[in-house]
FIGUTOR-93071 format. One record per atom (N, C-alpha, C): residue number from 1; atom name; x, y, z. Coordinates in Angstrom, 1 decimal. Layout:
# FIGUTOR-93071
<lokol resi="NUM" name="CA" px="X" py="Y" pz="Z"/>
...
This chain:
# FIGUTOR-93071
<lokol resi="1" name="N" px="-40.6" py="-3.1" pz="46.5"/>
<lokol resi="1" name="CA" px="-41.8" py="-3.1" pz="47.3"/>
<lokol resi="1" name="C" px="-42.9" py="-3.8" pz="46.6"/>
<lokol resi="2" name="N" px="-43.7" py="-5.2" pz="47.1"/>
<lokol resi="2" name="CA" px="-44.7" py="-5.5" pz="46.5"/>
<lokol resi="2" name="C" px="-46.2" py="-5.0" pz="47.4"/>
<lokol resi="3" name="N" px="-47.0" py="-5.3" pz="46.2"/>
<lokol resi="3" name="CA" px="-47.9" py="-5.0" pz="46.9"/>
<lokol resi="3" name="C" px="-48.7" py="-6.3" pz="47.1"/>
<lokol resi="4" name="N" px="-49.3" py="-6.6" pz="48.2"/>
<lokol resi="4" name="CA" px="-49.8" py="-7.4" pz="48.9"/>
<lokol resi="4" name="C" px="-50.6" py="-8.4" pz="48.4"/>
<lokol resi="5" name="N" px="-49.6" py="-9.9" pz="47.7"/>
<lokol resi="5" name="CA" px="-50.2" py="-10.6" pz="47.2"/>
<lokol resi="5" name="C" px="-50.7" py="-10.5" pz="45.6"/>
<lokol resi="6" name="N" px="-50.0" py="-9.4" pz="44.7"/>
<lokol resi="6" name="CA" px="-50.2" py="-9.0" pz="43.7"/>
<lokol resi="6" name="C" px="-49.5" py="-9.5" pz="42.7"/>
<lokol resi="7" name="N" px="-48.2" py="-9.6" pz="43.5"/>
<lokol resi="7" name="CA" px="-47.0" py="-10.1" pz="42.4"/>
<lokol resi="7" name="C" px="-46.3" py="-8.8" pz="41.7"/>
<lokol resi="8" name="N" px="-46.5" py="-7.8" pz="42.1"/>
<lokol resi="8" name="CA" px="-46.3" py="-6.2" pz="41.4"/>
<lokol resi="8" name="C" px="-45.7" py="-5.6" pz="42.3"/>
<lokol resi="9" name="N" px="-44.7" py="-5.0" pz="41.9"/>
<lokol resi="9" name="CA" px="-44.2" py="-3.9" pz="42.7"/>
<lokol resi="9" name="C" px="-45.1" py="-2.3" pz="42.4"/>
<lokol resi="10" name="N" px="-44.7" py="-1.3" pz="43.1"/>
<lokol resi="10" name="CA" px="-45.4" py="-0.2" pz="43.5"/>
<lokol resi="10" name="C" px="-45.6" py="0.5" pz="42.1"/>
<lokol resi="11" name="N" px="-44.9" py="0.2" pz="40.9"/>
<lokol resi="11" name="CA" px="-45.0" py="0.5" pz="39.8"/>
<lokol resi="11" name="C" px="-45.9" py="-0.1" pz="38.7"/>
<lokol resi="12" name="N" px="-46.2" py="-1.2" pz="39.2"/>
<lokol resi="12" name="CA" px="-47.2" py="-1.9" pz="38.2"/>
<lokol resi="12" name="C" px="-46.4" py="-2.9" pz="37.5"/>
<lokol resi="13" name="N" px="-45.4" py="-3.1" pz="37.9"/>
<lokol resi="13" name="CA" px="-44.9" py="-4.0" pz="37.0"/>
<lokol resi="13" name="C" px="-44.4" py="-5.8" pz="37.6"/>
<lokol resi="14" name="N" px="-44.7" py="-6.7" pz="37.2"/>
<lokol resi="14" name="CA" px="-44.7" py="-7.7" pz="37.7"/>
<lokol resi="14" name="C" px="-43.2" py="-8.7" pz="38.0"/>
<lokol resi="15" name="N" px="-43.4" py="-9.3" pz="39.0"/>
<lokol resi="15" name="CA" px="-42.1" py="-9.9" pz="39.8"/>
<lokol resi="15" name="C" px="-42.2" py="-11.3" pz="39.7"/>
<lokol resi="16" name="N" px="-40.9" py="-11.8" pz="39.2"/>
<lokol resi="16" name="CA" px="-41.0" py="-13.4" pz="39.4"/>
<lokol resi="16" name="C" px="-41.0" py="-13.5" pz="40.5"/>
<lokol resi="17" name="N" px="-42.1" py="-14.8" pz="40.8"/>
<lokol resi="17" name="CA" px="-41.7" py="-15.3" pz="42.4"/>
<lokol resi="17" name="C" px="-40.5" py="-16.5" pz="42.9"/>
<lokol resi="18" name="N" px="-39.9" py="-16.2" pz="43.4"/>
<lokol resi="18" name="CA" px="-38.5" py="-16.8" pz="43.8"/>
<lokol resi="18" name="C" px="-38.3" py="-17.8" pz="44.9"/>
<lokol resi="19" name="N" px="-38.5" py="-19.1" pz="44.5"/>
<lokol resi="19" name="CA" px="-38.4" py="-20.1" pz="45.5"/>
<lokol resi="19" name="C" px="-37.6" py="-19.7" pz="46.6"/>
<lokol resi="20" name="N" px="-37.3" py="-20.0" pz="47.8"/>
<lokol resi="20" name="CA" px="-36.3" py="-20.2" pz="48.9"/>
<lokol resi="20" name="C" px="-34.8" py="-20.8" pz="47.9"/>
<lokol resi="21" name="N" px="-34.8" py="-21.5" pz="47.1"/>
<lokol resi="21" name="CA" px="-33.6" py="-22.6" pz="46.8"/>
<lokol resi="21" name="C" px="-32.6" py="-21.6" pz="46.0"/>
<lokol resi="22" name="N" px="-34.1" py="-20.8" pz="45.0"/>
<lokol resi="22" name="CA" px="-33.3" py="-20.0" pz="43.8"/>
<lokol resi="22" name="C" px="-33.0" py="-18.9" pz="44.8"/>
<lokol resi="23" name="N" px="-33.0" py="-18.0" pz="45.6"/>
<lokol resi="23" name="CA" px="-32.7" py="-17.0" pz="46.6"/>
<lokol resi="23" name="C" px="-31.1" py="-17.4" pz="46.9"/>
<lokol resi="24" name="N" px="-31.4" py="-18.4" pz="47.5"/>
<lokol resi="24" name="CA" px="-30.4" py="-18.8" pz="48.4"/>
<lokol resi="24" name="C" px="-29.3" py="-19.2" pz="47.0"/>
<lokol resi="25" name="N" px="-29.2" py="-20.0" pz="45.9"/>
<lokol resi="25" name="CA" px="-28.4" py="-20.2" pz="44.7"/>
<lokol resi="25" name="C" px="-28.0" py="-18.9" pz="44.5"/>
<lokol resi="26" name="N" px="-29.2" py="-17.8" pz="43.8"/>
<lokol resi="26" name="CA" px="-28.8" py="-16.1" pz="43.4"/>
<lokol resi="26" name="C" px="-27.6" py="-15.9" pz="44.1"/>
<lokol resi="27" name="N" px="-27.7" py="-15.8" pz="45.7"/>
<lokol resi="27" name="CA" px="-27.0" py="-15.4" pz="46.7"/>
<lokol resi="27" name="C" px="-25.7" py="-16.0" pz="46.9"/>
<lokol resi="28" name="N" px="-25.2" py="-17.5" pz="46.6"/>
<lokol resi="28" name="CA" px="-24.1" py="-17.8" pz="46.6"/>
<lokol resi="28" name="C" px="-23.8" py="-17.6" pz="45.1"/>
<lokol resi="29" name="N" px="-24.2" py="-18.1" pz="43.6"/>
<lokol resi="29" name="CA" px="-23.5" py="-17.1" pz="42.6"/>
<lokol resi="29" name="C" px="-23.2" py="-15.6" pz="42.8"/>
<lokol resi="30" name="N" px="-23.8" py="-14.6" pz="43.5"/>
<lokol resi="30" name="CA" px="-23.6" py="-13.3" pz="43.8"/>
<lokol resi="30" name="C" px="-22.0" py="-13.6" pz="44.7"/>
<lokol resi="31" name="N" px="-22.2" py="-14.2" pz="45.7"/>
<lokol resi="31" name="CA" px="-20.7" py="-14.3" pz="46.4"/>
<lokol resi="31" name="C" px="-19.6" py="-14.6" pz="45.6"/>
<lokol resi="32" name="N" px="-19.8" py="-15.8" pz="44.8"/>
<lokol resi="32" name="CA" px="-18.4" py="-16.2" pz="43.9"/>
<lokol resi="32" name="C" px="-18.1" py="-15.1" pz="42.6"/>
<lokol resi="33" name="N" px="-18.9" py="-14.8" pz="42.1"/>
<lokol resi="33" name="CA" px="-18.7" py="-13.6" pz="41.1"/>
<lokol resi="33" name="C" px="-18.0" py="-11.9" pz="41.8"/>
<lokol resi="34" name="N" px="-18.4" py="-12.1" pz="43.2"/>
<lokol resi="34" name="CA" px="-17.7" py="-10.9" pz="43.9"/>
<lokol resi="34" name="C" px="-16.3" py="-11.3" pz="44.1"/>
<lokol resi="35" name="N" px="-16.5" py="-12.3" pz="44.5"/>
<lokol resi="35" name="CA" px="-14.9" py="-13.6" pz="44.9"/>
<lokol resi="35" name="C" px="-14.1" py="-13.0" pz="43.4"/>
<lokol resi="36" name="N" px="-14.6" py="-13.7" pz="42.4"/>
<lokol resi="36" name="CA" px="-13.9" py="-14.0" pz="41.2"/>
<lokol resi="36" name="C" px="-13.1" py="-12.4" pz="40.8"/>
<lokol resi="37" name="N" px="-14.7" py="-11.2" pz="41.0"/>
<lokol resi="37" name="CA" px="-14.1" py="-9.9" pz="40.7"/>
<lokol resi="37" name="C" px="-12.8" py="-9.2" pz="41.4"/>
<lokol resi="38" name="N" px="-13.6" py="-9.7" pz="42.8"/>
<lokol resi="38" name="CA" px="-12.2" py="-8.8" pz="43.5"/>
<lokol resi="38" name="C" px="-10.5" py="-9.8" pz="43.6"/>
<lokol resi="39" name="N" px="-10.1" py="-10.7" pz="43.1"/>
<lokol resi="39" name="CA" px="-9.9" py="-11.5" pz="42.6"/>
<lokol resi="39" name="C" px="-8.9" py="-10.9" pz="41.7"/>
<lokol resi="40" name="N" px="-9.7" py="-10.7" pz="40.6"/>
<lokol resi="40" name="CA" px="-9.3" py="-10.3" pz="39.0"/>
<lokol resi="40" name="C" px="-9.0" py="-9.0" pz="39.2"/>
<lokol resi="41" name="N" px="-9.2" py="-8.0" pz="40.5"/>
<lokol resi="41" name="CA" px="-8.9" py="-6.6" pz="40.6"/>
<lokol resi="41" name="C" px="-7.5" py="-6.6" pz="41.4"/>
<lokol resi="42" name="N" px="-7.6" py="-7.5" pz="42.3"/>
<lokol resi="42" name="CA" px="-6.1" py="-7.8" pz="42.7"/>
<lokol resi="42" name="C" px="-4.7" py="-8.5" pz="41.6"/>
<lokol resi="43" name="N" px="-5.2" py="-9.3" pz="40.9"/>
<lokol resi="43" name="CA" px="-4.1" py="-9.8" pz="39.9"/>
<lokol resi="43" name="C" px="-4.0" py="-8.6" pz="38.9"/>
<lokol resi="44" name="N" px="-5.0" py="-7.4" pz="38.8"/>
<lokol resi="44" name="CA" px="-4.2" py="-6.4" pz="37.9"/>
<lokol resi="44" name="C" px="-3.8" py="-5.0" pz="38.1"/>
<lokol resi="45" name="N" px="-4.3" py="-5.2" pz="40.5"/>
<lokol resi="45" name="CA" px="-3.3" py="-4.0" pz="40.4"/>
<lokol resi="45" name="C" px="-1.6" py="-4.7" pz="40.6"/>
<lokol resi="46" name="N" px="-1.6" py="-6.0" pz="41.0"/>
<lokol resi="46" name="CA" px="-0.1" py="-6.7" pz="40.6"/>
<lokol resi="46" name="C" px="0.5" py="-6.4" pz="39.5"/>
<lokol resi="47" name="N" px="-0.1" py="-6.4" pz="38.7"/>
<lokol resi="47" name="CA" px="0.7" py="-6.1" pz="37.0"/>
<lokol resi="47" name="C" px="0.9" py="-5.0" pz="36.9"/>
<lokol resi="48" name="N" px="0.1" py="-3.9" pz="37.4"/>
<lokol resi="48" name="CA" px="0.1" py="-2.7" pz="37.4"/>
<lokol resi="48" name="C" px="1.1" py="-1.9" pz="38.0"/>
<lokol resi="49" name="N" px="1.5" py="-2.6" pz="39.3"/>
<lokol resi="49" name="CA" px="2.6" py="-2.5" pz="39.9"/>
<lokol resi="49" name="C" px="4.0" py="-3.1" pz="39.4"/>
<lokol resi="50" name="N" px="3.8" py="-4.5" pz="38.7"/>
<lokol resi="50" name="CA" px="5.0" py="-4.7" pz="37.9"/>
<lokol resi="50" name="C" px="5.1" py="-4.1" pz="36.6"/>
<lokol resi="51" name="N" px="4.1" py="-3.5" pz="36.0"/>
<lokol resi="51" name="CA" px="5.0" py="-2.6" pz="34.9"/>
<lokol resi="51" name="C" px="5.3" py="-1.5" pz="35.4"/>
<lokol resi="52" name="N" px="4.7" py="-0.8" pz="36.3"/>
<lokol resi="52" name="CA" px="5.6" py="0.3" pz="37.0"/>
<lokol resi="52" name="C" px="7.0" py="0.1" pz="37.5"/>
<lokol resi="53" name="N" px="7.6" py="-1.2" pz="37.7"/>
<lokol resi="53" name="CA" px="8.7" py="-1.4" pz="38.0"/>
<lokol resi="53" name="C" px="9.6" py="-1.6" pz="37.1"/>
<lokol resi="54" name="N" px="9.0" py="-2.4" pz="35.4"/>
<lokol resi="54" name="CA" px="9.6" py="-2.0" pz="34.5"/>
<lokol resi="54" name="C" px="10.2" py="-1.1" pz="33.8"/>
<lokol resi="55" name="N" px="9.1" py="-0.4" pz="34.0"/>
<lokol resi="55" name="CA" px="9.4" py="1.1" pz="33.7"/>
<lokol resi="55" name="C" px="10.6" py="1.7" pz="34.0"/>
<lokol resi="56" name="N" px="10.5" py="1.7" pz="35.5"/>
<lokol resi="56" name="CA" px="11.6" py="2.5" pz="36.0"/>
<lokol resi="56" name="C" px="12.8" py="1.6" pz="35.7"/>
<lokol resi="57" name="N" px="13.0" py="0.3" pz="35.6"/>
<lokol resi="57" name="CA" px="14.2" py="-0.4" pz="35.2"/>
<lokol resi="57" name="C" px="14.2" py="-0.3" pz="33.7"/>
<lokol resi="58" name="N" px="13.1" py="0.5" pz="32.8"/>
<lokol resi="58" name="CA" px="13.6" py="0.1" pz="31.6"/>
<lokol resi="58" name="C" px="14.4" py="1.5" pz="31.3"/>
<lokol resi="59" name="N" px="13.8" py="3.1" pz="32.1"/>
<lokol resi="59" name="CA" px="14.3" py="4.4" pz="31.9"/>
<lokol resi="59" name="C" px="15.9" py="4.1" pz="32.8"/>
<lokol resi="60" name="N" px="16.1" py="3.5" pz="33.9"/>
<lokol resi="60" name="CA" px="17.7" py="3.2" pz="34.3"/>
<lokol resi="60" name="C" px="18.7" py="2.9" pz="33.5"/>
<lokol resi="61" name="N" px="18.1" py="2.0" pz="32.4"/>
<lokol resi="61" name="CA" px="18.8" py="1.1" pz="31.4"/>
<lokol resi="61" name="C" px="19.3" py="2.0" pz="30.5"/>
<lokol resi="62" name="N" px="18.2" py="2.7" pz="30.0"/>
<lokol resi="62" name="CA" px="18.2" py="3.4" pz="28.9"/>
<lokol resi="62" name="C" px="19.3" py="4.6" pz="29.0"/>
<lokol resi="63" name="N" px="19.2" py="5.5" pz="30.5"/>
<lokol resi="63" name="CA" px="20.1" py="6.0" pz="31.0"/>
<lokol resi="63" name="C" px="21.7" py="5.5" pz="30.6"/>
<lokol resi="64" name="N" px="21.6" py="4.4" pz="31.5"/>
<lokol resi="64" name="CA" px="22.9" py="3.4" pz="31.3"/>
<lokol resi="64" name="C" px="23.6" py="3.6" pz="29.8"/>
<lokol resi="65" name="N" px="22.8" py="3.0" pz="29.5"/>
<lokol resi="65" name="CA" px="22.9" py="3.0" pz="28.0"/>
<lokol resi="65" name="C" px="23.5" py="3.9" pz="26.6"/>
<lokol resi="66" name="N" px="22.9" py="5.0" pz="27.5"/>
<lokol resi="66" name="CA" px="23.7" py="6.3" pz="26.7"/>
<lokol resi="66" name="C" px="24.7" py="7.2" pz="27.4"/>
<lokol resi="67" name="N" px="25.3" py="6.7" pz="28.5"/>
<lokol resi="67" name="CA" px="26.6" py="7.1" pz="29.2"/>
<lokol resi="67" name="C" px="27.3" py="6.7" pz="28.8"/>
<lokol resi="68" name="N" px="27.4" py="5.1" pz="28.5"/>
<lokol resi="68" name="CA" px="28.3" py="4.0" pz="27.8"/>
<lokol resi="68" name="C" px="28.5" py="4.5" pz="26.1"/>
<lokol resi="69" name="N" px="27.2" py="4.9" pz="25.4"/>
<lokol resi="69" name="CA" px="27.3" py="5.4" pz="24.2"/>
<lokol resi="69" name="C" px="28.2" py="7.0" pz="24.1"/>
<lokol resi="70" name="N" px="28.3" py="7.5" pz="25.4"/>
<lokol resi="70" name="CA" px="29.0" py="8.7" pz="25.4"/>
<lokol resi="70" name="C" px="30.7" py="8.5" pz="25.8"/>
<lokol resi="71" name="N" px="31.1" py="7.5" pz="26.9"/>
<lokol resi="71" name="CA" px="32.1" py="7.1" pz="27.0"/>
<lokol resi="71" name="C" px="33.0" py="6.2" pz="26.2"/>
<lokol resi="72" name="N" px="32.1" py="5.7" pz="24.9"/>
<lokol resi="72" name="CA" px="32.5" py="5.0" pz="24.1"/>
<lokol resi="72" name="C" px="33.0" py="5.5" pz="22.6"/>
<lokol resi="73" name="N" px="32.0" py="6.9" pz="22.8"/>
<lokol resi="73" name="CA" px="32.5" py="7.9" pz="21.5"/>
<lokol resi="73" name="C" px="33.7" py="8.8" pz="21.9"/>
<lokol resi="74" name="N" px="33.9" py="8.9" pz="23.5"/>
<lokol resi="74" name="CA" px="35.4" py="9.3" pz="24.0"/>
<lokol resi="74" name="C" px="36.4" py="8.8" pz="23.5"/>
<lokol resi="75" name="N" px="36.4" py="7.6" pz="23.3"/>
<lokol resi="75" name="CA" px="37.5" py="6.5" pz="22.9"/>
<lokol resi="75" name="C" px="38.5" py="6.7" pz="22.6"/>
């Protein structure tokens, strides 16, 4: 909230004044950095989903692994 030709908001403390160009610039870097975030939030719930898949292929394995180590001490 400014006050009327002061340059100060309701607190007393002072505001750059902000061309139309720099507004309008602010406003599209504000877009691409939202772009970029949501972005970077998608590529890591993907990973997040592929080590969850690891996972379970690495506990299958591991399974595997010691049935064969049991059938092999049958021998």
């Amino acid at each position: 909230m400014s006050l009327a030709g002061t340059g100060q908001d309701a607190w007393g403390s002072s505001q750059p004044e902000l061309s139309p160009q720099d507004t309008v610039a602010a406003a599209i870097e504000k877009e691409r950095i939202i772009k970029d975030i949501l972005s970077l939030r998608d590529g890591l719930r993907g990973l997040m989903v592929r080590v969850t898949e690891v996972e379970s292929e690495n506990d299958r394995l591991k399974k595997d692994n010691e049935m064969l180590a049991v059938y092999i001490d049958n021998l």
